[in-house]
Residue frames relative to the residue before (quaternion, step in Angstrom):
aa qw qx qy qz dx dy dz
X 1.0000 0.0000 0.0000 0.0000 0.00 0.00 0.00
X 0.7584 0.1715 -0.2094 0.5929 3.72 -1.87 0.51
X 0.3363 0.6943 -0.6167 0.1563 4.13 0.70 0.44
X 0.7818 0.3171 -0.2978 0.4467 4.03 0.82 0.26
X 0.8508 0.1776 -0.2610 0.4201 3.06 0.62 0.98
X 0.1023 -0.6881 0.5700 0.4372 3.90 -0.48 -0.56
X 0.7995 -0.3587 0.3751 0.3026 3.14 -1.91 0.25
X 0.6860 0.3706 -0.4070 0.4759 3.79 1.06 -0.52
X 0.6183 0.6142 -0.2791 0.4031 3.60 1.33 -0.60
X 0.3571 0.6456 -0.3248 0.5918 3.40 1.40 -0.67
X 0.8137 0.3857 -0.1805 0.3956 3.79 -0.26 -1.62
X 0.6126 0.4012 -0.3196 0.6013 3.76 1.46 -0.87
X 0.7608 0.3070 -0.4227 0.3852 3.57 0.15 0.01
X 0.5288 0.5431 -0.4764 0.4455 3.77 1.08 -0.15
X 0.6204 0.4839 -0.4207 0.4516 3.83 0.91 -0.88
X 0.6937 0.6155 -0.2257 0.2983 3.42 0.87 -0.77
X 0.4449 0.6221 -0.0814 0.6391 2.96 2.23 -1.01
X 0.6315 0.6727 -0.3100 0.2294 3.20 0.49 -1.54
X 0.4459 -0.6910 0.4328 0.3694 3.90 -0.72 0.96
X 0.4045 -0.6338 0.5295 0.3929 3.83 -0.94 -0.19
X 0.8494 -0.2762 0.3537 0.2775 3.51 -1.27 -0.05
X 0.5561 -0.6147 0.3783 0.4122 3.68 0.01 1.43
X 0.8881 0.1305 -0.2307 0.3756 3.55 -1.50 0.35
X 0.6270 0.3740 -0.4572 0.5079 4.05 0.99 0.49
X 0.7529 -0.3035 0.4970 0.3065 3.38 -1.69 0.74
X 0.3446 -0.6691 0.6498 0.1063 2.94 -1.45 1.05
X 0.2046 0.7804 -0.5908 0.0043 4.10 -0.21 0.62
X 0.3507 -0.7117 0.5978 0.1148 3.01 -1.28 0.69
X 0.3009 -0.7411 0.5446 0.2522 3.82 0.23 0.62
X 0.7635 -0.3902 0.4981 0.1293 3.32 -1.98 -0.01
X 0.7877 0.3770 -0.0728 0.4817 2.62 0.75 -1.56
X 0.6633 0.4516 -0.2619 0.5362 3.47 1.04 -1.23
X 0.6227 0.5025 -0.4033 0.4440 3.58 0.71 -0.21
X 0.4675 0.3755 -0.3856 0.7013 4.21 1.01 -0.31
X 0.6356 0.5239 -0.4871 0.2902 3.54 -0.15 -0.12
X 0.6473 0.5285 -0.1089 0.5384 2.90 0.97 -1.71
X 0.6744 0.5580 -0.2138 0.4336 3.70 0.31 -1.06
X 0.5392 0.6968 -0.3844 0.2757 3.62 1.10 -1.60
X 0.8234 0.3955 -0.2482 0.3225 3.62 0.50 -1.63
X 0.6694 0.5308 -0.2974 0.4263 3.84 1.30 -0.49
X 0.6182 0.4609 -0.4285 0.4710 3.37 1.48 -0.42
X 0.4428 0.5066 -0.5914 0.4444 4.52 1.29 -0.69
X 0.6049 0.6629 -0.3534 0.2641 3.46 0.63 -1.58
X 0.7425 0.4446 -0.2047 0.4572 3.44 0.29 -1.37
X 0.4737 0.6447 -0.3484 0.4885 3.75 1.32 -0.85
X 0.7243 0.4716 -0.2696 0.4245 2.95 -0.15 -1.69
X 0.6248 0.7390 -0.1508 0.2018 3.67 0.72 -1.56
X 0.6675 0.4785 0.0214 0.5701 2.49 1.66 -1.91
X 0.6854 0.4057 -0.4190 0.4360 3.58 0.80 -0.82
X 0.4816 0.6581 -0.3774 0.4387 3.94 1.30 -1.23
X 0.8726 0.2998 -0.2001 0.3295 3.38 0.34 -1.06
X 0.4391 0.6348 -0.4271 0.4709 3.32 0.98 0.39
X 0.7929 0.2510 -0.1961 0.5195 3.70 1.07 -0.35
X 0.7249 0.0919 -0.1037 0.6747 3.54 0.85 -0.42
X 0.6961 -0.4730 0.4228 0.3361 3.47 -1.92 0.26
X 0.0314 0.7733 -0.6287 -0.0761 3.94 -0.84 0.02
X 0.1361 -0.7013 0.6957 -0.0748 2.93 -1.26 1.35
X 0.1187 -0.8146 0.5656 0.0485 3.35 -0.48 1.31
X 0.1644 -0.6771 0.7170 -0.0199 4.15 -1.09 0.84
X 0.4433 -0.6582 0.6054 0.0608 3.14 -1.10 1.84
X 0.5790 -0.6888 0.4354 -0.0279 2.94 -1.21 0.89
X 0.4337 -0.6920 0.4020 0.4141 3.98 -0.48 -0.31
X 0.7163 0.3209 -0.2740 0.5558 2.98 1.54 -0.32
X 0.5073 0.6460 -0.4730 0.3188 3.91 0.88 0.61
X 0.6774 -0.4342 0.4508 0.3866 3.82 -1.24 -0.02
X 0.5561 0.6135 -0.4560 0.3262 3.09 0.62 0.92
X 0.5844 -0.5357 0.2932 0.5343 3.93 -0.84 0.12
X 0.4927 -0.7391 0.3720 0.2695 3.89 -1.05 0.20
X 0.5258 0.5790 -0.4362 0.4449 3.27 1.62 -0.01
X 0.3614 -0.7460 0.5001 0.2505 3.56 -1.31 -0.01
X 0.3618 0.0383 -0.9211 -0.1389 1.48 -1.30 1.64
X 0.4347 -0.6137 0.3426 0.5631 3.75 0.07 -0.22
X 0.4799 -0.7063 0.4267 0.2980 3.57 -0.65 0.18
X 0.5145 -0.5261 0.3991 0.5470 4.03 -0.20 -0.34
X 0.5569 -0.4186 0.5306 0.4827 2.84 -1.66 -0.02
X 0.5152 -0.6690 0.4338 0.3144 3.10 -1.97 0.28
X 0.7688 -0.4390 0.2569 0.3875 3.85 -0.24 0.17
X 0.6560 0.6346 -0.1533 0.3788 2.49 0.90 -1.56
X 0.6256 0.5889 -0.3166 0.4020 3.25 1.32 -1.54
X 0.7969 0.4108 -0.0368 0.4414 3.76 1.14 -1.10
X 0.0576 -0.9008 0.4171 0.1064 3.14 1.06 0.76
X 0.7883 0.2668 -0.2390 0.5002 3.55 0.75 -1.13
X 0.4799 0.7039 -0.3640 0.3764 3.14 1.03 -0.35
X 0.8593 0.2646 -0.1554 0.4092 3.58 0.31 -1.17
X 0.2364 0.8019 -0.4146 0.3594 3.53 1.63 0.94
X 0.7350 0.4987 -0.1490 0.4346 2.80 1.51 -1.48
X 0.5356 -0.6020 0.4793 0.3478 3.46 -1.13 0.26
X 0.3267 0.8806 -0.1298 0.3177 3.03 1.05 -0.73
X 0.8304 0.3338 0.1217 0.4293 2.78 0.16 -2.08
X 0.1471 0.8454 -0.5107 0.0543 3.56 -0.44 0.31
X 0.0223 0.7902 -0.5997 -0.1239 3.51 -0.60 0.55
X 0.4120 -0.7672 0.4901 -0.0380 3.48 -1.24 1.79
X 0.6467 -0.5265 0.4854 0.2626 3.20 -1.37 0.11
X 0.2880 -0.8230 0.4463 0.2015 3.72 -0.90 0.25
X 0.5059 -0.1348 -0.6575 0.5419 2.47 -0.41 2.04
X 0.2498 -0.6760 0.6824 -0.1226 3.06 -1.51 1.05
X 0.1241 -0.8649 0.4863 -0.0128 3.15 -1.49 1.11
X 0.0013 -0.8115 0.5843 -0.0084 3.75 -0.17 0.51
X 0.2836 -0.6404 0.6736 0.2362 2.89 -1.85 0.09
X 0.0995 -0.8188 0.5649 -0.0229 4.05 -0.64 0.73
X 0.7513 0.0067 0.1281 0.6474 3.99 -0.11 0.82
X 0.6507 -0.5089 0.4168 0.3795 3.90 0.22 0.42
X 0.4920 0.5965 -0.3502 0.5287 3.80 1.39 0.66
X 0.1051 -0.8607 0.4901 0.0895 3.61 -0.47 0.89
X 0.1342 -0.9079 0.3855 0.0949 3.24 0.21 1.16
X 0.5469 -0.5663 0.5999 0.1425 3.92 -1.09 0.14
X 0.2078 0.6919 -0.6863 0.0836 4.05 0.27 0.52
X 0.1033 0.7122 -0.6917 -0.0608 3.62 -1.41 0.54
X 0.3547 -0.7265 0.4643 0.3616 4.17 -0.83 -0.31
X 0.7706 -0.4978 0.1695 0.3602 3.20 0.99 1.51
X 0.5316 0.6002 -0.5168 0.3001 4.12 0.91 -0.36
X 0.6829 0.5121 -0.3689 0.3679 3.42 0.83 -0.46
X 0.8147 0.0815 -0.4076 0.4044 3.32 1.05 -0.15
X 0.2743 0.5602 -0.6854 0.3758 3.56 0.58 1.38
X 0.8488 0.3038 -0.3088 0.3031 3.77 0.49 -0.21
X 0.2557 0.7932 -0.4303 0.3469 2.87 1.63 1.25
């Protein structure tokens, strides 16, 4: 979980997001938009090299681009371009099940027990 961003980054890209002052145009620059963007494309990198050698199973986060109810849904594809080429690669729901070695296992990114 929260695997594209931290919580202070999140806040620099919402200011960045952030609307302007009632009665002016909303614009979203170029530039501030590669900003934003910068950490999901290392992300997707990183993603892509990992998954060329072993499986990856990515679980959204509370703080990712995903919906907030539970379950969370996957990321979308789109978000992972090279990444989701691979077989490999797989982005999952939250909670999330597998089986490993005849062992069925439970993977969540923890909101359920923070709201314990």
């Amino acid at each position: 979980g929260n695997t594209v961003s931290t919580e202070k980054e999140n806040e620099d890209i919402s200011n960045i997001l952030s609307s302007p002052k009632r009665g002016k145009k909303k614009e979203l620059h170029y530039d501030k938009m590669e900003k934003a963007a910068a950490p999901l494309r290392l992300l997707d990198g990183q993603l892509h090299e990992l998954s060329k050698t072993i499986n990856v199973d990515v679980i959204p986060g509370p703080n990712d681009p995903t919906n907030y109810t539970l379950p969370q849904q996957p990321f979308n594809y789109f978000l992972f371009p090279l990444s989701h080429k691979l077989s490999s690669f797989k982005s999952v729901t939250s909670p999330y099940t597998f089986d490993y070695d005849s062992i069925n296992i439970l993977a969540t990114n923890g909101t359920e027990i923070n709201n314990i």
